[in-house]
N, C-alpha and C positions, 0 to 999 in steps of 0.2 A: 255700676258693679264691675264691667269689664275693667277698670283704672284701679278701682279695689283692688281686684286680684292681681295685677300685674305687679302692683306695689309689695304684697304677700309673699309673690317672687324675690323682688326685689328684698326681703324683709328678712327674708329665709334665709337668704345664699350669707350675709353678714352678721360680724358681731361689732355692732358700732361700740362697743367697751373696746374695743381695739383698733378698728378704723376711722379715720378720721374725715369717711364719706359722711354726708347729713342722712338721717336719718327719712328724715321727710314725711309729707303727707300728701292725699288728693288736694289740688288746691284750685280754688278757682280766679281766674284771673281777673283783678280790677284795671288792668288799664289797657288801652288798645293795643292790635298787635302780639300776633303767637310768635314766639320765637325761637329759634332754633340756635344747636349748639354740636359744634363737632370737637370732640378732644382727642388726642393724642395720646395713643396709650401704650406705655411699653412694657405691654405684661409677660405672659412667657414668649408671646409670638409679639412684635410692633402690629398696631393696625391702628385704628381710626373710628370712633365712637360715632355716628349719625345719630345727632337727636330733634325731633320736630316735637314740638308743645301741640297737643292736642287732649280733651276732653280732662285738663288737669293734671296731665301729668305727660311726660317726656317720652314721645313712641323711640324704640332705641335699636340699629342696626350695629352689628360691628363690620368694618368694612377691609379686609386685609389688609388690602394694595392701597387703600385712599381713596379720593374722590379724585375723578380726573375730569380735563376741562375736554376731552378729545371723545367729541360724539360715537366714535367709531368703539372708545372703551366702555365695555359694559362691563361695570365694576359688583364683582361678588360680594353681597349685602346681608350678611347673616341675623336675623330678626332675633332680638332678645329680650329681657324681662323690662318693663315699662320701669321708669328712673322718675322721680322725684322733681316736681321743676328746681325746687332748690339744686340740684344738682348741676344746673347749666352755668352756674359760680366755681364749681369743684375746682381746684388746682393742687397738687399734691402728691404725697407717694402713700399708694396702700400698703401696710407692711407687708412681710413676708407671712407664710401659710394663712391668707385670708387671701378671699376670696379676687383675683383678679389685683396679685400684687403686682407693684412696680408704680415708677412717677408718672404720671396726667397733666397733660398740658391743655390750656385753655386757647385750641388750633386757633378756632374762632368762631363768630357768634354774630346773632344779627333777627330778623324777621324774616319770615315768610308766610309766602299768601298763596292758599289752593285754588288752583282752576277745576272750579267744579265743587261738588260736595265732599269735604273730605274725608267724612267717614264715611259714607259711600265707597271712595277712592282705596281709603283703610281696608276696608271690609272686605271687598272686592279685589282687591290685588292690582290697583294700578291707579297710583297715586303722584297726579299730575301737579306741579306747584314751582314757583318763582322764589328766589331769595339774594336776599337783602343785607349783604356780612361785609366783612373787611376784607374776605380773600373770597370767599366763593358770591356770585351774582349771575341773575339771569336763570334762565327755566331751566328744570330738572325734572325726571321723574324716578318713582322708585315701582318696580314692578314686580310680582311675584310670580317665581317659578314653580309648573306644575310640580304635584309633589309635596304633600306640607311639612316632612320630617317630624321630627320629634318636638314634644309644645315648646312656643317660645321661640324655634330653634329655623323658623325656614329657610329657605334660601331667598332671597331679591335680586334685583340688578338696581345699581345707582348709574342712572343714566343723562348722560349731561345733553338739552337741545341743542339744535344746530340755532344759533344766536350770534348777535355781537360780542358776546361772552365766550363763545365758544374758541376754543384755539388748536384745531384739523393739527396732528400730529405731533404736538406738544402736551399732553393732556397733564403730564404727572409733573410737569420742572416748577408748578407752583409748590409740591409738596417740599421740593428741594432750595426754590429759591426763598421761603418763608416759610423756613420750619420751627418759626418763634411764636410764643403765646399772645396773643392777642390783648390778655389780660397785665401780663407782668414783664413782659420780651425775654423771658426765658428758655430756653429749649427743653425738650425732659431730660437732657445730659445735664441742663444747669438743678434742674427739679433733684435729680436723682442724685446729685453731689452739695444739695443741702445748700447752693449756693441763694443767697436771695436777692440778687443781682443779675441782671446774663451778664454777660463775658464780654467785655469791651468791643469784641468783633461783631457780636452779634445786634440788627439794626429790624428793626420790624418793618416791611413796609409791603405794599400791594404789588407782589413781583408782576412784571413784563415776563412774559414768553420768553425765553431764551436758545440760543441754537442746540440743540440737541442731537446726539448722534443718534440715529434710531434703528441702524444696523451697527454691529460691532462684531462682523467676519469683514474681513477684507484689509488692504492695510492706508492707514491714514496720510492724508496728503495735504500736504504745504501749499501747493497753488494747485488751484486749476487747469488741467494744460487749455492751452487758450484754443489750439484748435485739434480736432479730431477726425482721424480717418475710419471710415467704415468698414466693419467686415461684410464681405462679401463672397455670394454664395455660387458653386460650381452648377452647371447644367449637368445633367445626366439623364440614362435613357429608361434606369429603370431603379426601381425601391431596393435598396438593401435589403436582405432576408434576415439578419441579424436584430434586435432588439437593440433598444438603449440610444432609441433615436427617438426624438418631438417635430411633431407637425404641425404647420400652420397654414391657412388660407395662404396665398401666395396673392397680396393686397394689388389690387389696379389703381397706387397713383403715386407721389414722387416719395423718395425715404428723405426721410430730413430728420438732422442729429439735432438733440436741443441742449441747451450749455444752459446750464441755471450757476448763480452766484450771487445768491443773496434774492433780492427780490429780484437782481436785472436775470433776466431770460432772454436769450437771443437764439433762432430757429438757423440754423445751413443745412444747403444740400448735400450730397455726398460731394462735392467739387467745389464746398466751401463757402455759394455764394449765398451772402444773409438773408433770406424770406422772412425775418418776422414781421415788418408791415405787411406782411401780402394776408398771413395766419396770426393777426393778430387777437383775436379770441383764444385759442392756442395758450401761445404766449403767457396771455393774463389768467387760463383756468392752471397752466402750468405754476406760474408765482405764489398765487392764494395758495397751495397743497405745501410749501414750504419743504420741497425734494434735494435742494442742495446745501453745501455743492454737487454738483452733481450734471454729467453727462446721458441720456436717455438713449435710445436710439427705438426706429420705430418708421410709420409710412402714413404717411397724408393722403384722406383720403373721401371722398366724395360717395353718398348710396344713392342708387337707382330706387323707380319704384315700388322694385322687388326685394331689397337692400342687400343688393349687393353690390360691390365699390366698382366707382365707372370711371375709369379715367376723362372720358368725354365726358361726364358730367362733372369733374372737377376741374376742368378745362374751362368749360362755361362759367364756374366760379370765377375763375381767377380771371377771366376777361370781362367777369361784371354782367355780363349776358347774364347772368344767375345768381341768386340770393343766399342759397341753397347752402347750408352749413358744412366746413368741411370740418370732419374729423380726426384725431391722431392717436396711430393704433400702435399703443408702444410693447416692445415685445423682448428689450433686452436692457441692464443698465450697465454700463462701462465701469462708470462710475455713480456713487449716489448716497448722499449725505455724509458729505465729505469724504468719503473711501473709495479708493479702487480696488473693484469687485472684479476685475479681468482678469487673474488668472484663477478665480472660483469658476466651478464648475457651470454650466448653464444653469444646471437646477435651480441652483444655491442662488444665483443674479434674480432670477425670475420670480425665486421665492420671495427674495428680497423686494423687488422693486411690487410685486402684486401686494405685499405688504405697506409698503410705503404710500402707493395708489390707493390706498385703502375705500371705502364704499364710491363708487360714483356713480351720478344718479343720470337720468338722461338727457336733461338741458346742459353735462356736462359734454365739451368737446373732446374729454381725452375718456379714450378705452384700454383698457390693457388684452392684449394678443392672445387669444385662449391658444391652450395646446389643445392637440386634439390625440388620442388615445387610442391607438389602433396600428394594423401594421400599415408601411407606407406604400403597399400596394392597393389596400382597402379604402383609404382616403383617397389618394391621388385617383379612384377609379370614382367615388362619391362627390368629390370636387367638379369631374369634368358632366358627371351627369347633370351636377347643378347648373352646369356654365358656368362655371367660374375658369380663371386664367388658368390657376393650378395649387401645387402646394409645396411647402419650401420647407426640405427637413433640415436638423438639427442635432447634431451627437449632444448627447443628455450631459456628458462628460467636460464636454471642448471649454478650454479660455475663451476669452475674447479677443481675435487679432486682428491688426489693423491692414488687410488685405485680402484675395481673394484664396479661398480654402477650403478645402474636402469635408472639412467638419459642417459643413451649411452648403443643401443642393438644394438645384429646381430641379420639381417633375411637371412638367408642363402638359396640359393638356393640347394644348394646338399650339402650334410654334409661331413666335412669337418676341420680336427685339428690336431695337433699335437700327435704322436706316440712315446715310446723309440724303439729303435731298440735293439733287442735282443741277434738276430741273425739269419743265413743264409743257403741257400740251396744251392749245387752246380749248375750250367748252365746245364743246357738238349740241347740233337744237336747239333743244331751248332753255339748255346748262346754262349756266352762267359762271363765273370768275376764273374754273380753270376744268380741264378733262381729265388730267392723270397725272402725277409725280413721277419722275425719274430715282430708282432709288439706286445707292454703291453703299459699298462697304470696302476697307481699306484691307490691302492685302499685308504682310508683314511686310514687304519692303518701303511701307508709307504709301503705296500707291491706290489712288482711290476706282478700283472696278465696279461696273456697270452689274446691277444683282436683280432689272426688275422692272416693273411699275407696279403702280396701283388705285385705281381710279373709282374704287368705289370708299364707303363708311365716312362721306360725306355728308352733312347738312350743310343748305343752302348760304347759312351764316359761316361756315368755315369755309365755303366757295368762296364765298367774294373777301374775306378778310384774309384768308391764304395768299389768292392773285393780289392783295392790295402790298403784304407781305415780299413776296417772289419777284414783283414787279420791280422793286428797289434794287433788288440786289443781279440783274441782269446781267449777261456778258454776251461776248461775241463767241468765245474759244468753249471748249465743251472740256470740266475738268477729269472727265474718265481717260486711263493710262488708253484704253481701249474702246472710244466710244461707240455706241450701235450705229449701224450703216443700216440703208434702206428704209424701208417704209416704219421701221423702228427708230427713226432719225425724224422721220418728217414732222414739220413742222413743230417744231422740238424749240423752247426758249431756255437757254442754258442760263445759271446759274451763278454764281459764286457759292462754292461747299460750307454755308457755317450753319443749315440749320438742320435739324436733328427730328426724324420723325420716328412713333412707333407704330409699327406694322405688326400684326397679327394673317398668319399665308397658314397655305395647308401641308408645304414640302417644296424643298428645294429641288430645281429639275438636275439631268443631269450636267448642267452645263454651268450650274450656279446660280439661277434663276428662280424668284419664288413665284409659287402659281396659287390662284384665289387669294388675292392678297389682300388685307382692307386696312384702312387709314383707320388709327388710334385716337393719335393725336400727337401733336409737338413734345420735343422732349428740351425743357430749355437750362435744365440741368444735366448735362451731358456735354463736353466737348468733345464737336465731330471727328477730331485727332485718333478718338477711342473707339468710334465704331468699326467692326471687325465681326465677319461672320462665328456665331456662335457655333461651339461645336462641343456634342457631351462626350465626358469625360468617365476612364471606369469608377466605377461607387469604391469609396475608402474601405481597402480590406485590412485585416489583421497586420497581413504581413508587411503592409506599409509601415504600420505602429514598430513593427518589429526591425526595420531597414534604419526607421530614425534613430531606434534607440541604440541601435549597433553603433551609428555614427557620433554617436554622443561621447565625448572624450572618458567620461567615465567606463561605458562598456569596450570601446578598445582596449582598458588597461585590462578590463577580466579575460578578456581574449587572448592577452600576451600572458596574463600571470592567474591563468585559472588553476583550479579551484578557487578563489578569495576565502579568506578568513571573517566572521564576524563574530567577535565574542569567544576566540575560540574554535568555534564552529567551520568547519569547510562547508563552505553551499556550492552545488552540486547544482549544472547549467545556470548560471545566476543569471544568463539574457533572454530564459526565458520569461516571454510575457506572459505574468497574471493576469492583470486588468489590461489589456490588447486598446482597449478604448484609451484609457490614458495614460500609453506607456510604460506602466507598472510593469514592472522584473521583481522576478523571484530577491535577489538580490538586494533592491528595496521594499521588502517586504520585510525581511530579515534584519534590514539597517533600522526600519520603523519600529518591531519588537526592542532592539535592541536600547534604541534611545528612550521608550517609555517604559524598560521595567520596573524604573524607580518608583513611579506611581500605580504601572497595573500590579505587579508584585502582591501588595498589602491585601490585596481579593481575590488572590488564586492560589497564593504559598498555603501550603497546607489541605488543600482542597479538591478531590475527587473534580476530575475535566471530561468533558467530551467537547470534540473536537470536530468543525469542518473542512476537509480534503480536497482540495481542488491540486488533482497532479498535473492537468492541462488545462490550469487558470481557470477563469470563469466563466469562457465561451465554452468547457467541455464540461463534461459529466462533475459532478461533488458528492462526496457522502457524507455521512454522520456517523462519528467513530467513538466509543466509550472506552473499548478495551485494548490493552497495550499490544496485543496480536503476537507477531513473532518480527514487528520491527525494530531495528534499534534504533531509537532516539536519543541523541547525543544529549544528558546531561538531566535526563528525567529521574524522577521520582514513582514508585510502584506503591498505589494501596488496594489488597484484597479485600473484595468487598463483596459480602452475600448480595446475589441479585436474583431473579429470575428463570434467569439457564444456571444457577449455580453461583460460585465463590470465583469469582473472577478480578484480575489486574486492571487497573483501573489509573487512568492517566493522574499524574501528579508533580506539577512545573514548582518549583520553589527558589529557581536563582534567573537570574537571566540567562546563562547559558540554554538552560531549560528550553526558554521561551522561542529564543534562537534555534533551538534543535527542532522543535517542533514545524518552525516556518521550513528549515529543511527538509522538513518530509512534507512540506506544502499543506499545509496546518495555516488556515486563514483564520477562519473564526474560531474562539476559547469562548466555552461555555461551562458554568462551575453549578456545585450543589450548592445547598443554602445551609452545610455545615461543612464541619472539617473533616478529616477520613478518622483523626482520635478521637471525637466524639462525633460519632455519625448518626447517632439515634439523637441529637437535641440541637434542632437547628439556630442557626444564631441570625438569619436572614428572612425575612419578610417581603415577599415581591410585588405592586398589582401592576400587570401588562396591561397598560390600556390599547389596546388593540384594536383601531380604528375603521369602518367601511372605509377603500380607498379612496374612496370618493368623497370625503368630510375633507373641509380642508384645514389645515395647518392650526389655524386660531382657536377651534374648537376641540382640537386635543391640549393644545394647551391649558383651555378653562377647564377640561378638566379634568387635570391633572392640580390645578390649584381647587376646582370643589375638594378634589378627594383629601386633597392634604390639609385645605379648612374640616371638615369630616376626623380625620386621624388627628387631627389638633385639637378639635371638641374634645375626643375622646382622651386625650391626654399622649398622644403619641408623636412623640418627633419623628419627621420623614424627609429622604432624599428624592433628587430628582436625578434621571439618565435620560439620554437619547438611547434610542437601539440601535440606530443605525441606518432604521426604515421608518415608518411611517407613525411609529407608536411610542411611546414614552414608559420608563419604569417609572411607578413609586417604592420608594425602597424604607424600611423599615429594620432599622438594625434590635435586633433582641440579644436582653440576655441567653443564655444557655441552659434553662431549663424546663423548657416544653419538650412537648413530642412532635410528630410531625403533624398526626390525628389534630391538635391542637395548634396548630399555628395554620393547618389547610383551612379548618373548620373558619378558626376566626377571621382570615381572609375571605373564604367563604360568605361569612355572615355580612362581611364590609358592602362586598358586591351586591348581594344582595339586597342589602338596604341602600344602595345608591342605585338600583335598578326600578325598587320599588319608589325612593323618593323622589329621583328625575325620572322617568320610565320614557319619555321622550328622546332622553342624550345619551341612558346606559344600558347595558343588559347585561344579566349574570350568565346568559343560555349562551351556550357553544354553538350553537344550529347556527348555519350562515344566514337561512334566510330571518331569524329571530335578527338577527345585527343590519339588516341593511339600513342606512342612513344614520347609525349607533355606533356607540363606543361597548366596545365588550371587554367588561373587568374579568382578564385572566385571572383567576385566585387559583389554576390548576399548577403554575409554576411554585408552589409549596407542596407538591407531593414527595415521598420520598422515591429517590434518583430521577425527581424532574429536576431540570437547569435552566438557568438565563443566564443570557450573551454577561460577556464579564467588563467590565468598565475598560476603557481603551481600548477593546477586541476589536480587528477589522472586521467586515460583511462582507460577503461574495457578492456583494453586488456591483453596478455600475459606479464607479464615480469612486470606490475602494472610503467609500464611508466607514466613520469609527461611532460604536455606543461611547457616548463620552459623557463623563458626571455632569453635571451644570450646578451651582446656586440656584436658589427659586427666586432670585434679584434678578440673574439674568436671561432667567425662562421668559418668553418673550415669542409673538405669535411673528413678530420683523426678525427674528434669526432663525431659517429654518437650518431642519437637522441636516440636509446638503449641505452644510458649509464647514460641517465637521469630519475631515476625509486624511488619509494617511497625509495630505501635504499642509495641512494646517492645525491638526492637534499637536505636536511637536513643538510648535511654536508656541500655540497655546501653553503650553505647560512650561514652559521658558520662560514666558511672560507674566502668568498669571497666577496670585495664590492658590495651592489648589481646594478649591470647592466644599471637597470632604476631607479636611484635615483632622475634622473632630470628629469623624467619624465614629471610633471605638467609646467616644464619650457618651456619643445619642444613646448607647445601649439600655432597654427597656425590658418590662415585661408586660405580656396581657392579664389583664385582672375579668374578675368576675363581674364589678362594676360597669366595664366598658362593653361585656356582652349585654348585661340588660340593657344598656344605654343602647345597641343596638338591638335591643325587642329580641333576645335570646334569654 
């Protein structure tokens, strides 16, 4: 009966006097084998037909994005009216105004077989099964998410196993590399142009994986550099008080760079020498993940068993004494899938490469480097209470540079660095192999001074393998400029300086001397040339930012020939720094306006603005400004607008001059209404703020922001995608111009709602914070009248001088995060790239009455 009805659906929605879909019936199958059919359909939206044969007829998902081979993508599966098995033959164009027009192509097709009961599976919402096609093969399941929606209508996931079939971050290039019909080798471009032939070019066959870019911020690279130098991090004594810095465990064991190109991966230490036999597991989980090209960076490293990373315990690895799995905790990428990522901001890399790293499970050896979220006095005090070494911050902002730098420090718990070893005492008792180390450190003039011993944080097995060690390299002459005399002499076996230990001491005396000092362990990436007593440095201030940027050939010309002109415009101190973290001057701030008006223009001309204020950058106070005041702004626009306190002036930018005047008055962010100021009562703009707990990461605002816009695509609504700039995404919905605002809040409104009701796990319509934690909250309040959102290409006061910037929903993407869109790479972007929302003014719509009962109004 259930096949019955689904067909009735099915039966309903068309007029087969006009389409040339089969009509069909429940049918029962005579011969072995159910089989399945996915077609390609390019009706108002592209997406992808799932159909499995069951009970007689064809259970039927439509799937946006496709099926993908990449376990990690759980692919949004919208449940529809059951289809005719005749149907699994369909190839064709439905015509226009029928139901689900446009050409069908016959993707591909094949068998499958349920693990388990499958109408159980059906019923139940989690329907496990294997298939047997041209292009798709190997386990799948389809699962349903809480929430049933509207009949017919749920949501799924199409989920690919982890299998032979499976292809770890490749998932979608079969859709690209075999986007011919299975039945005819046609494409729907060939279906849709009546051709019944494909196209000479076009070749059917079972794509191979292909390299895939799978970040696309950063800029693409011809080779590889073959070798790479580390950044590295400043000592210091105490936490910067400022924000806009990431923390991280400060690892106990060697850093080693990993070079991927292609499948070959090969491991160095910072001084270049190749480890990958030594981390060969490494290595080989590194290659399976398919990351390059691509440079990583990160720290080797061994757990206690308390787990946390013990140098001494990866010591024992690497001399075989120990079985014990070493780890690699990577925490930055240079480079990675073919781009170099080094002069995006750290976010942006990090985003990047935890994307890239996508699930790992824990028989895998690679970990990715959590941040930790706090200020760097609160951690650095949590670290030492753990025992741990300490913890190494990170400006949120900084490039990637190949040296040592204020943008990356240690806050150490107990002091603790690299030593030469000199030489040695014999065992007392009934020690065995050796009593103490002689330790130095080279003074600037190359000279190696006398800084110490250290005779404890020994086990018996690094006694005697040490002496077996030290023993080789003996001398007569003692290499200290100044060696110790006296009974700090005696019976002292001096050395040859080439081996490298780490020592962890409680403080240096006053003579240069560490006191309570314990042996580490060897450091044999290290040459002993470089040891030099460590000494912190003061924490990176403002006004450094500000020192560099004077020196920069650009800001001395503003210095000789200030005021500068932009547009017109005199900007007024243009060295002073905005974004202090990265350099940012008023100046270029003013230069960024000036080169995007072309495209911000089109969503603010016309348009009531408020505005954010930062007159001392973003380290000082900001405000939120509506009304034009009694400033002059070079080249603005005035609309009187009844508000609240009254009929007030009301900002209004329409040239670029405009735009320019406003960064003059230090005007960062542009925020617009959702009409114009000549028709103020009939909005033309639809907003929903998916507004994220910040603690969801990246991938799960993206899904959904594609539920919503599968949702507004049910309903017959084309919709845009934005970054904001922060953590949340706009969908934007262009309207015609005749609603009220009552009427476009409400229906927004109603959307949230019913995505709060039908996922209630991923959304919520409720404002209340603690209603949202671990939730996505569907702003629908950015439709009130004189509410606003951030405007397309506006910067944010925030770190890193991020832009809300448009996107396609092609290249909405959980591996591009919104870090990598910042004043010094939208610019380019728009140089390079068509823009996104070209058709904007075409999408324009209206809401019907239809689409409220659709959603249960």
């Amino acid at each position: 009966m259930g096949a019955i009805m689904g067909l009735q659906r099915y039966h309903r929605k068309r007029d087969f006097g006009q389409t040339p879909e089969p009509k069909g019936s429940v049918t029962a199958r005579r011969r072995a084998g159910l089989r399945f059919v996915v077609q390609k359909h390019a009706a108002r939206r592209l997406h992808y037909d799932f159909r499995l044969e069951l009970d007689g007829t064809l259970k039927s998902w439509a799937v946006p994005k496709g099926p993908s081979l990449d376990p990690a993508d759980k692919r949004l599966a919208v449940h529809v009216e059951d289809h005719p098995l005749d149907y699994g033959s369909f190839e064709g164009v439905i015509p226009e105004k029928q139901y689900g027009a446009g050409p069908v192509a016959l993707w591909d097709r094949g068998t499958w077989s349920p693990d388990g009961d499958p109408r159980r599976g059906y019923r139940e919402g989690h329907l496990k099964f294997s298939l047997s096609g041209k292009k798709l093969r190997g386990g799948w399941a389809l699962v349903r998410m809480k929430g049933r929606g509207e009949e017919g209508k749920e949501p799924w996931l199409l989920i690919k196993e982890r299998d032979a079939e499976a292809r770890p971050g490749h998932g979608a290039d079969l859709l690209e590399e075999a986007p011919q019909s299975v039945k005819s080798g046609r494409t729907v471009e060939d279906i849709a142009a009546g051709r019944k032939k494909a196209q000479p070019h076009a070749k059917l066959t079972r794509a191979a994986p292909a390299k895939r870019i799978a970040v696309s911020v950063g800029e693409p690279v011809r080779a590889l550099p073959a070798h790479l130098e580390p950044e590295l991090a400043t000592l210091v004594d105490t936490a910067p008080a400022d924000t806009g810095w990431l923390y991280e465990i400060k690892y106990d064991g060697y850093r080693v760079l990993a070079r991927i190109d292609g499948r070959k991966v090969r491991l160095y230490t910072r001084k270049g020498l190749d480890w990958t036999a030594r981390f060969a597991d490494i290595a080989r989980d590194l290659a399976a993940r398919d990351l390059g090209p691509a440079w990583l960076d990160g720290e080797v490293c061994v757990l206690d068993s308390r787990g946390r990373t013990s140098f001494s315990a990866l010591q024992r690895v690497l001399s075989d004494a120990s079985k014990g799995p070493a780890l690699y905790f990577v925490f930055d990428a240079p480079f990675l899938h073919g781009r170099d990522l080094r002069a995006l901001p750290l976010t942006a890399r990090r985003d990047a490469l935890e994307s890239a790293l996508g699930t790992l499970d824990a028989r895998s050896t690679l970990r990715f480097s959590a941040a930790l979220v706090a200020s760097g006095k609160e951690v650095r005090a949590q670290a030492c209470k753990m025992g741990l070494e300490g913890v190494i911050g990170k400006l949120a902002t900084s490039p990637y540079r190949h040296e040592r730098t204020r943008n990356w420090i240690k806050l150490k718990c107990r002091q603790r660095q690299e030593f030469v070893i000199a030489g040695y005492t014999p065992p007392g008792g009934s020690r065995h192999g050796l009593g103490a180390l002689l330790l130095g450190v080279h003074e600037k003039n190359g000279e190696l001074r006398y800084a110490g011993r250290v005779g404890t944080g020994f086990d018996h097995a690094t006694l005697v393998a040490l002496e077996q060690k030290l023993s080789r390299l003996r001398t007569d002459a003692s290499p200290f400029s100044r060696p110790p005399a006296g009974r700090l002499a005696r019976d002292v076996h001096w050395i040859k300086p080439t081996l490298v230990a780490e020592i962890s001491f409680a403080e240096w005396t006053h003579d240069g001397h560490v006191r309570q000092a314990s042996f580490e362990g060897l450091r044999e990436d290290k040459p002993q040339a470089e040891v030099t007593r460590e000494v912190p440095r003061e924490i990176p201030q403002a006004r450094e930012g500000a020192r560099r940027a004077a020196a920069r050939p650009g800001a001395a010309k503003v210095a000789r020939g200030s005021p500068p002109m932009v547009g017109g415009v005199k900007i007024s101190n243009p060295e002073r720094l905005v974004y202090p973290e990265a350099d940012i001057t008023k100046l270029m701030v003013a230069e960024y306006y000036a080169r995007v008006a072309p495209r911000l223009l089109p969503y603010v001309a016309g348009r009531p603005l408020s505005i954010v204020r930062c007159p001392d950058g973003t380290k000082g106070p900001c405000f939120f400004q509506k009304h034009v005041g009694d400033y002059q702004i070079p080249g603005i626009d005035v609309a009187m607008i009844q508000d609240s306190t009254g009929r007030n002036p009301y900002i209004v930018a329409n040239t670029a001059k405009a735009l320019i005047g406003l960064a003059q008055m230090n005007a960062l962010e542009l925020h617009v209404w959702g009409s114009k100021a000549a028709t103020l009562e009939r909005p033309d703009t639809m907003v929903l703020d998916l507004d994220p707990d910040p603690e969801l990461p990246w991938a799960k605002v993206v899904t959904a922001a594609e539920l919503t816009r599968t949702l507004l695509d049910e309903l017959g609504l084309d919709s845009l995608v934005k970054t904001t700039g922060g953590k949340g995404l706009h969908v934007v919905v262009p309207l015609e111009r005749r609603h009220s605002w009552d009427e476009v809040k409400g229906f927004a409104q109603n959307v949230a709602t019913h995505m709060a009701k039908t996922l209630p796990e991923q959304f919520t319509a409720t404002v209340t914070k603690a209603r949202r934690r671990g939730k996505i909250f569907v702003d629908y309040l950015r439709n009130t009248r004189g509410a606003t959102a951030v405007a397309p290409y506006s910067l944010r006061a925030r770190p890193g001088a991020t832009v809300a910037t448009p996107l396609s929903w092609e290249e909405l993407s959980a591996k591009i995060p919104p870090s990598a869109f910042t004043i010094a790479t939208v610019p380019e972007r728009i140089a390079k790239k068509k823009d996104p929302w070209a058709d904007y003014e075409r999408h324009r719509q209206r809401l019907t009455a239809a689409m409220q009962r659709a959603l249960g109004r």
